[in-house]
C-alpha positions as CSV (number, residue, x, y, z in Angstrom):
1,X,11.4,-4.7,-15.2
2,X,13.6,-2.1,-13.5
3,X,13.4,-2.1,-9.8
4,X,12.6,1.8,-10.2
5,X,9.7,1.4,-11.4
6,X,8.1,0.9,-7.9
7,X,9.8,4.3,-6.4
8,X,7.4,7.0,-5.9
9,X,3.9,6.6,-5.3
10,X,2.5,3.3,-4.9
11,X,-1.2,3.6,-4.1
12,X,-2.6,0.7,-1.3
13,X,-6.0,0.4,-3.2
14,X,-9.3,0.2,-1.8
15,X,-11.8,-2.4,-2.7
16,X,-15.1,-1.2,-3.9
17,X,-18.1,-3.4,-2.9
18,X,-21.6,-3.6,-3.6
19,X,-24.4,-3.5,-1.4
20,X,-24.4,-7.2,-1.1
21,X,-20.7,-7.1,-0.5
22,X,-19.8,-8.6,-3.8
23,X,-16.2,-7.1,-6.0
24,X,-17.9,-4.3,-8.0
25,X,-15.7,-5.0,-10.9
26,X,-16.9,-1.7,-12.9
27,X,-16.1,0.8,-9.7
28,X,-12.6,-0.7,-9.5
29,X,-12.0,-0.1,-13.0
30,X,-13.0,3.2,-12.5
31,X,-10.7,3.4,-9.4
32,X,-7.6,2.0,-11.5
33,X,-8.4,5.1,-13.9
34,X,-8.5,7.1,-11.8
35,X,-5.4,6.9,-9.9
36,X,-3.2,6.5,-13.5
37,X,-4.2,9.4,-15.0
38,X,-4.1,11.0,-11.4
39,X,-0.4,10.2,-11.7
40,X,0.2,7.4,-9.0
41,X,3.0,4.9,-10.2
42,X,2.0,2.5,-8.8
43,X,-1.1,0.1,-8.0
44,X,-0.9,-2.1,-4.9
45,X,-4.2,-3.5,-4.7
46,X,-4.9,-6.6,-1.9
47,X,-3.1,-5.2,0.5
48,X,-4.6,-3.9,4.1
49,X,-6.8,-0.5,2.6
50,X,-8.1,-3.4,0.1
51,X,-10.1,-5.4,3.1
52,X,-7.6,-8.7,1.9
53,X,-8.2,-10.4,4.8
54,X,-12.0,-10.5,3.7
55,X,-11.2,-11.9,0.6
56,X,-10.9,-15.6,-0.5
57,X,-8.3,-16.5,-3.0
58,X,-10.2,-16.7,-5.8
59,X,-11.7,-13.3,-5.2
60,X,-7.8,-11.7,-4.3
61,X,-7.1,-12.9,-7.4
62,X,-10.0,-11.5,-9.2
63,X,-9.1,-8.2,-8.3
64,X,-5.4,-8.3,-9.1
65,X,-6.8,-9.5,-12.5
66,X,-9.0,-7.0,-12.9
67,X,-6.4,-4.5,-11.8
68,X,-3.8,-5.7,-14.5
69,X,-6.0,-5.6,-16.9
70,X,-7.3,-2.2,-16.4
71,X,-4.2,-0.9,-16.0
72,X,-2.8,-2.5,-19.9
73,X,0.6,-2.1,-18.3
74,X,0.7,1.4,-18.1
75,X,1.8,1.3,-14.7
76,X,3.2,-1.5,-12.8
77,X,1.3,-3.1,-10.7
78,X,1.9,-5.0,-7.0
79,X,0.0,-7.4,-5.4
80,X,-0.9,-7.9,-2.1
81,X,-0.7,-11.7,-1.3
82,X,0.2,-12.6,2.7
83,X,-1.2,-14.8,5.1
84,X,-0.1,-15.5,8.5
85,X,0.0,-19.4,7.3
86,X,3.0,-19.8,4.7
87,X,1.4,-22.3,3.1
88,X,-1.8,-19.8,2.5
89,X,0.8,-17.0,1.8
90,X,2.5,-19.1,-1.1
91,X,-0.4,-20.4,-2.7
92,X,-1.6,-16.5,-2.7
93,X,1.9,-15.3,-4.0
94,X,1.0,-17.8,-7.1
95,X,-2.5,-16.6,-7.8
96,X,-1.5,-13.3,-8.1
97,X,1.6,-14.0,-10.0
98,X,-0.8,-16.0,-12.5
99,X,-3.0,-13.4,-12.5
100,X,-0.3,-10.8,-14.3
101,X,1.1,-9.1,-11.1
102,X,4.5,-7.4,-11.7
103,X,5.5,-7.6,-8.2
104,X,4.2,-9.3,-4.6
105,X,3.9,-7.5,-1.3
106,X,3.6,-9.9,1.3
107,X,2.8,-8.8,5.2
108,X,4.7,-10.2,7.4
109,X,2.9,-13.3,9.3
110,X,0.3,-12.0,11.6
111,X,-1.1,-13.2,15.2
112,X,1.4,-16.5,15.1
113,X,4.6,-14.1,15.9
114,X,7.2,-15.7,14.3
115,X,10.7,-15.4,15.6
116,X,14.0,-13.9,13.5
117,X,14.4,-17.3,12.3
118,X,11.0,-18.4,10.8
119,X,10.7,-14.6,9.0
120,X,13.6,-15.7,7.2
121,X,12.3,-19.4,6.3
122,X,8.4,-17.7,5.5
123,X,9.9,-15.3,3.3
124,X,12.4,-17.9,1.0
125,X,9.2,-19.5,0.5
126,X,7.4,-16.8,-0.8
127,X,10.0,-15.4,-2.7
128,X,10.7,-18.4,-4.4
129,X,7.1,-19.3,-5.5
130,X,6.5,-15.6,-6.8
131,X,9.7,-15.4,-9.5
132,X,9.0,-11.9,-9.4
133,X,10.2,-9.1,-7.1
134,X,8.7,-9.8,-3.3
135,X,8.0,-6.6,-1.0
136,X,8.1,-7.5,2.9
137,X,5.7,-5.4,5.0
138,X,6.4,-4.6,8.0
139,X,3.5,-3.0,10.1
140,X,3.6,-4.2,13.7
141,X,0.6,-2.3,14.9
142,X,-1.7,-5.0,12.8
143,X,0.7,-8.0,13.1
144,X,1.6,-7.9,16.6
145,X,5.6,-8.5,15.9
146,X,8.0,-6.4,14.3
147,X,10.2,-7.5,11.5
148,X,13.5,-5.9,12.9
149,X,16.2,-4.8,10.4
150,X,18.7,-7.4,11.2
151,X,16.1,-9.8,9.2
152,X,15.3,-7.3,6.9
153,X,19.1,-6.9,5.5
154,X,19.4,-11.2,5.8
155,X,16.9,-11.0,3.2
156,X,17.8,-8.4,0.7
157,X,20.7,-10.3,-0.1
158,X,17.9,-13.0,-1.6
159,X,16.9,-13.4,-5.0
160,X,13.5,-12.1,-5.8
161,X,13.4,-9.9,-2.6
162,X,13.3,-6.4,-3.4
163,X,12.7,-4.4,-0.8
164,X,10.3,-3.3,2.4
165,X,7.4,-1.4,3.0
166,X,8.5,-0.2,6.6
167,X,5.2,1.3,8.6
168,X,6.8,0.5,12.0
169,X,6.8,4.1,12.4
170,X,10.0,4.1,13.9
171,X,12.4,6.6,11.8
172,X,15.3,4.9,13.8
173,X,14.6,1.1,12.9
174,X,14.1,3.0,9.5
175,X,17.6,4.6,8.9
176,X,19.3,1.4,10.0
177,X,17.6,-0.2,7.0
178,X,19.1,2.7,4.7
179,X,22.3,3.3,5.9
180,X,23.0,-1.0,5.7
181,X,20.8,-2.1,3.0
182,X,22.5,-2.9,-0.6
183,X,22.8,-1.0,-3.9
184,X,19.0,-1.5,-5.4
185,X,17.2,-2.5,-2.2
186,X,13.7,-0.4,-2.0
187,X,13.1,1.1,1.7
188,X,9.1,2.1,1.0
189,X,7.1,4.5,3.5
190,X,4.0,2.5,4.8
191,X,2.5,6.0,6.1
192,X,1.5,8.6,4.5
193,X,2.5,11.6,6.8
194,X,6.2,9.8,7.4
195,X,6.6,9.7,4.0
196,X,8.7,13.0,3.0
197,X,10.6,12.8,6.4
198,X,11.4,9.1,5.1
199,X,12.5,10.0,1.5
200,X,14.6,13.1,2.9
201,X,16.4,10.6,5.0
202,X,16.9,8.4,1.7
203,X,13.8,6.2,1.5
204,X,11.9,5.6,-2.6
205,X,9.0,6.4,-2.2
206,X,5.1,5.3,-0.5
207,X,2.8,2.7,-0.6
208,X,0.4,5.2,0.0
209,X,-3.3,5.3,1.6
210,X,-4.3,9.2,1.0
211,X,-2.9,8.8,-3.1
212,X,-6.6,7.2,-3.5
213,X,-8.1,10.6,-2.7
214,X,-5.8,12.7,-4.4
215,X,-3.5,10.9,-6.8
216,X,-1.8,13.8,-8.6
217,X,-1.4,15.8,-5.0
218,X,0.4,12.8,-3.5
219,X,2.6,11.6,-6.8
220,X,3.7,15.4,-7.2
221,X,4.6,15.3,-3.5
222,X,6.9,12.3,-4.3
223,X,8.6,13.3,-7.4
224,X,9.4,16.5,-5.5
225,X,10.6,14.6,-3.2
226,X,12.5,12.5,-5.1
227,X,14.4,15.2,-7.0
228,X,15.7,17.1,-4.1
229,X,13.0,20.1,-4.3
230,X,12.1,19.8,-0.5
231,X,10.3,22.9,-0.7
232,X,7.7,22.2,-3.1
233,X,7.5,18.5,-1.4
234,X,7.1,20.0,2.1
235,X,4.4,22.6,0.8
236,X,2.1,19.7,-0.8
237,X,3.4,17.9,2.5
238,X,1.6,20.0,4.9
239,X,-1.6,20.9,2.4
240,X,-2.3,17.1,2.4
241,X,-1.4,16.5,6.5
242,X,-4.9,16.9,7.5
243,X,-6.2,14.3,5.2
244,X,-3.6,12.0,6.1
245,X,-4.3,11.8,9.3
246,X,-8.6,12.0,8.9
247,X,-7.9,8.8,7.2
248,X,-6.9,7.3,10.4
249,X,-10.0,8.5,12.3
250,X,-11.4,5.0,12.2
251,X,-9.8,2.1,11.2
252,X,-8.4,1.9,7.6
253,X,-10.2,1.9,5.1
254,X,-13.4,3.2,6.3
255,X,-12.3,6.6,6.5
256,X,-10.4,6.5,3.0
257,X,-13.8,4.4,1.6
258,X,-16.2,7.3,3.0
259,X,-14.0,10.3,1.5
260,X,-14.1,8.7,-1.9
261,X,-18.1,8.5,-1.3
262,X,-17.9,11.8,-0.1
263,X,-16.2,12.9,-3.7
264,X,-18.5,11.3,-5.9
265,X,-15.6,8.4,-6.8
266,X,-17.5,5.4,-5.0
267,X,-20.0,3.9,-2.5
268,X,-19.0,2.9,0.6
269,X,-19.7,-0.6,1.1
270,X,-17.1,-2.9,3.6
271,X,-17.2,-6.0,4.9
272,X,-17.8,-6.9,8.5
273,X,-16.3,-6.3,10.5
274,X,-15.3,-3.3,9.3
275,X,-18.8,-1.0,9.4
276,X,-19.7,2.3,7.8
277,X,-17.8,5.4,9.5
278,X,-19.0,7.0,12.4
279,X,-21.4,10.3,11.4
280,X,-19.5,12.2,14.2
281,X,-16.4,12.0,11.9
282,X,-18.1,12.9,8.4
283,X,-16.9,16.8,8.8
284,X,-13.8,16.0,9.9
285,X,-13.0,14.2,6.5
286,X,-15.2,17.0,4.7
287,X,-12.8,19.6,6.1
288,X,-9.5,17.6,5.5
289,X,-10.9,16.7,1.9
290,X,-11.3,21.0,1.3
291,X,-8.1,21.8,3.0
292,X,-6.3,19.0,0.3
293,X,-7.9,21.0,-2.3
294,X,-10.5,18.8,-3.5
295,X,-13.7,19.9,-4.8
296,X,-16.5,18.5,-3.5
297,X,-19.7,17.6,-5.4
């Protein structure tokens, strides 16, 4: 599979629950729809806006499952599979592999704080158990270290590592990686409202939270993007920068997982200790959802 296949928009998929906090298998379905014919071009389910670090292994892997399936190969689809443990990351990176992922995003180890060193040996690991293309993500904010570009650019010369979904937010650290990286090494935005700012500056694309509200908006954004039309990208850009940032209100995802309640897409069900969104911020994500141009049931 062509590494292009991941530029563009790569949607970080929520999880829907039930009431008792079970997969609802029929909602995600539903979801994976939803975002294909929406337009997204990618699925990224398991990762952070997915509530993985709720999840068991079996149930990770349930989901990518259910995701492949859905999706019948009409899109590819990459799985999140880290853990702070390598051990746990690699046995993860193998479920979902087995389960029919295309390609592994793995966040970088978490709480431990690995030095430049043992990023390097956690990765190799992975990479070599997944056989497929392996996505680092960097996102100190939740990790507590960042993975500098100096290991970054150490890995892209490995086989099976593909590329990076950088939400340091630093656009510096960023246009290191793309002014060094190799020919065919992805540089992904890991936020939403960096994203065109990061793909004018040479970056492929988003692994994107807002594309579960509005798919099409978000992919269109992209492709714009993408193809040099910075006008229309910067237009859809700044209609969608209110929702972007309503979706950070609260921690990710209860803001996303209310707004698709909010639209009629999903209930909002998470698992502790993530809790239902404050009431005081329902209008805000009302108002961002209208100003994106969402109708609202």
């Amino acid at each position: 599979m062509s590494l292009k296949r991941f530029q563009g928009l790569g949607v970080a998929m929520v999880t829907p629950f039930d009431e008792r906090g079970r997969i609802d298998e029929a909602a995600l379905r539903r979801h994976v729809d939803f975002l294909i014919e929406g337009g997204a071009h990618v699925l990224v389910p398991c990762g952070t806006t997915g509530e993985s670090a709720t999840m068991s292994g079996d149930e990770q892997r349930r989901v990518v499952a259910v995701t492949v399936e859905q999706a019948a190969g009409r899109v590819p689809v990459m799985a999140g599979a880290g853990a702070n443990a390598t051990a746990e990351a690699v046995a993860r990176t193998r479920a979902v592999v087995e389960a029919g992922a295309d390609a592994v995003l793995t966040v970088s180890p978490y709480y431990n704080k690995p030095t430049h060193t043992g990023l390097l040996a956690h990765y190799r690991a992975v990479a070599e158990a997944a056989e497929r293309p392996v996505f680092i993500y960097n996102v100190p904010g939740r990790t507590g270290s960042n993975v500098r570009p100096e290991t970054v650019l150490e890995l892209a010369g490995e086989p099976h590592i593909a590329g990076v979904k950088e939400a340091s937010g630093d656009l510096g650290q960023v246009m290191t990686l793309l002014r060094e990286r190799p020919d065919g090494f992805l540089v992904l935005s890991g936020e939403d409202d960096l994203t065109l700012p990061m793909i004018a500056a040479g970056a492929d694309g988003v692994i994107s939270v807002v594309g579960n509200e509005v798919p099409h908006a978000m992919a269109r954004m992209c492709e714009a993007a993408l193809a040099g039309d910075f006008g229309c990208a910067r237009e859809i850009h700044y209609r969608l920068l209110a929702l972007m940032r309503a979706n950070f209100v609260q921690t990710n995802p209860i803001p996303v997982k209310a707004a698709l309640r909010i639209m009629g897409r999903m209930e909002a069900h998470y698992r502790l200790p993530l809790t239902p969104l404050d009431p005081a911020f329902e209008p805000v994500l009302r108002d961002a959802l209208a100003a994106a141009g969402v109708d609202l049931p």
